[in-house]
N, C-alpha and C positions, 0 to 999 in steps of 0.2 A: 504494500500500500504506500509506504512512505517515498519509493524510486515512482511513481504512480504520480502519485501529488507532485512530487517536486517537477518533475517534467511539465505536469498541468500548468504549475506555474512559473515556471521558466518559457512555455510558450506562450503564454500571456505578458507576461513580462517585456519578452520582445519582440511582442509584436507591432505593427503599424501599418499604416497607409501601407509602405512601403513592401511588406510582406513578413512574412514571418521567417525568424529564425529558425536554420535545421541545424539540431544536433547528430543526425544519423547519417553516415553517407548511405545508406540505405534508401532514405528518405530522401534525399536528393539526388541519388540517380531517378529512381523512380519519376519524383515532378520534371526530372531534365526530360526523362523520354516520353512525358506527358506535352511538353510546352511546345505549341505552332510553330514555333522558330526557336530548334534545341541546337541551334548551331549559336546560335546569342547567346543563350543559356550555358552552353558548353563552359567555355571559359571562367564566370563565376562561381558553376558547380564546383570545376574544378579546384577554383580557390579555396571552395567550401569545406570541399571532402578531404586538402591540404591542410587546413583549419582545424577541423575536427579531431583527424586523428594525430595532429601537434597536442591538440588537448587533452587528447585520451591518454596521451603518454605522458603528458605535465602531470594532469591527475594520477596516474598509477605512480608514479614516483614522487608526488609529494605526500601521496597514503602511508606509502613506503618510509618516507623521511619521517614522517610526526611518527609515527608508528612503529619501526622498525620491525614492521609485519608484511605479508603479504596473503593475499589469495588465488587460487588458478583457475581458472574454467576450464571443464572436464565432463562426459560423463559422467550422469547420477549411477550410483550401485545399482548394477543390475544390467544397466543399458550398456551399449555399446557406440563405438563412434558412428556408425551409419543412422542409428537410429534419432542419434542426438542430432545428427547434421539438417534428418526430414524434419524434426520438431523446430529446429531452428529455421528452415526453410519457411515451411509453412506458416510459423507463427509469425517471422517479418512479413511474409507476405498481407496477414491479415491486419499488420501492423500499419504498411504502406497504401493498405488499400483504404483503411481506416483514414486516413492520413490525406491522399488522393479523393476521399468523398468527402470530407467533412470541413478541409480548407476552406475557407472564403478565396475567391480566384477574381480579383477585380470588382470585390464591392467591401461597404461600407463595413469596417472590420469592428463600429461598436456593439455593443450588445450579442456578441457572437459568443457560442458554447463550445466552439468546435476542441477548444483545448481540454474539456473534461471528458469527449467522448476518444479524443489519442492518449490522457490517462489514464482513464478506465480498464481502456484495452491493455494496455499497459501492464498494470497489476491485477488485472484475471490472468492474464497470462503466465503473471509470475507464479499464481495461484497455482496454474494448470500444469504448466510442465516445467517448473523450476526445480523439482528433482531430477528431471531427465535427463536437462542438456544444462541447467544454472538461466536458462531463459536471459540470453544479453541481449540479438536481436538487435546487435550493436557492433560493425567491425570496429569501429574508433574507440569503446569501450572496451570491447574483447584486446585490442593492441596494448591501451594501456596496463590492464590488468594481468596480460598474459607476461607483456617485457620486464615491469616489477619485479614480477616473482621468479620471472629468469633469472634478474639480476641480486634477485633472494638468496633462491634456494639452488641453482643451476639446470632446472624441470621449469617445464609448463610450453615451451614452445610446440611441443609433439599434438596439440589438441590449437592448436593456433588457425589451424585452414579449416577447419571448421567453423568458427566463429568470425572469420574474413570472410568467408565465398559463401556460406549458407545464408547470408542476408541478402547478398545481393542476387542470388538467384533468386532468394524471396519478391526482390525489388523486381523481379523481370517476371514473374508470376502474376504480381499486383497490376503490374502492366497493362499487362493482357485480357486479366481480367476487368480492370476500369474501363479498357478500349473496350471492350464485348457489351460490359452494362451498358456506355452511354451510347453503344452502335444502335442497343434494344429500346433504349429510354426512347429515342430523339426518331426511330424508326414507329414510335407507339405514339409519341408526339405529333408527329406528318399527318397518322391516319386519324388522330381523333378529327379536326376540321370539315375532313372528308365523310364523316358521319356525323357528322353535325348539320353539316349543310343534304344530306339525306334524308333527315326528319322534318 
């Protein structure tokens, strides 16, 4: 709940006119291969996602400093790495698609909820399979957490392409399925008129 909130309101925080902050390069591949013109987009993603996972790694090493702890992301007991990779898969996916539907896209950003229904998602997810795979749903997060505890304990990079590629395969999942919903929506939008003007 509390990695839930905090997100909730970190994208409240900063958001604006302007658009909202991503912390996920997950989530920002995703709106790049969403956006009319992802050749525009390109370039700032890319800053983004440069961004990000600078800060995944400031964070996991300033955990490290105050702390002189660490932790690894890993299959839960029981599971295996294929199984954590699909959990991780599919739960970015539902993460970006979440993400991808509930953004405000060029309108008026007061009064909008869209940031409680991307934390929600959030921590049910942690709820749901945080023993399985540690639910990160995060490369920039998985980096810093994983390089920490390298520089810990000398382990943790062995479960690391897991939590880099399972998102964004998630992010190309959500894709495709946002393009499919809005081919349906705007396909079911055309023919109402046409039955309207029928009666």
């Amino acid at each position: 709940i509390s990695v839930g909130s905090i997100l909730t309101g970190l994208i409240f925080g900063s958001s604006s006119g302007a658009g909202a902050c991503h912390f996920n390069p997950a989530v920002t591949i995703g709106v790049m291969l969403c956006q009319e013109k992802r050749e525009l987009f390109a370039r700032r993603a890319f800053l983004l996602i440069f961004g990000q996972l600078m800060g995944g790694l400031v964070a996991g090493l300033t955990y490290y400093a105050l702390f002189g702890a660490t932790f690894g992301l890993q299959p839960g007991r029981g599971y295996n790495s294929s199984q954590a990779f699909t959990i991780e898969s599919l739960f970015s996916a539902g993460l970006v698609l979440v993400v991808l539907g509930v953004a405000p896209k060029g309108r008026d950003w007061s009064g909008q909820y869209f940031g409680l229904a991307i934390g929600m998602f959030l921590a049910a997810a942690g709820f749901a399979v945080g023993g399985i795979s540690g639910c990160a749903l995060n490369p920039a997060l998985a980096l810093g957490v994983q390089f920490s505890h390298f520089l810990h304990t000398g382990h943790g990079l062995e479960y690391l392409h897991i939590y880099l590629f399972a998102p964004v395969l998630g992010a190309l999942l959500a894709v495709a399925a946002f393009k499919g919903l809005t081919s349906l929506r705007e396909a079911h939008m055309a023919q109402q008129p046409a039955a309207r003007s029928d009666v």
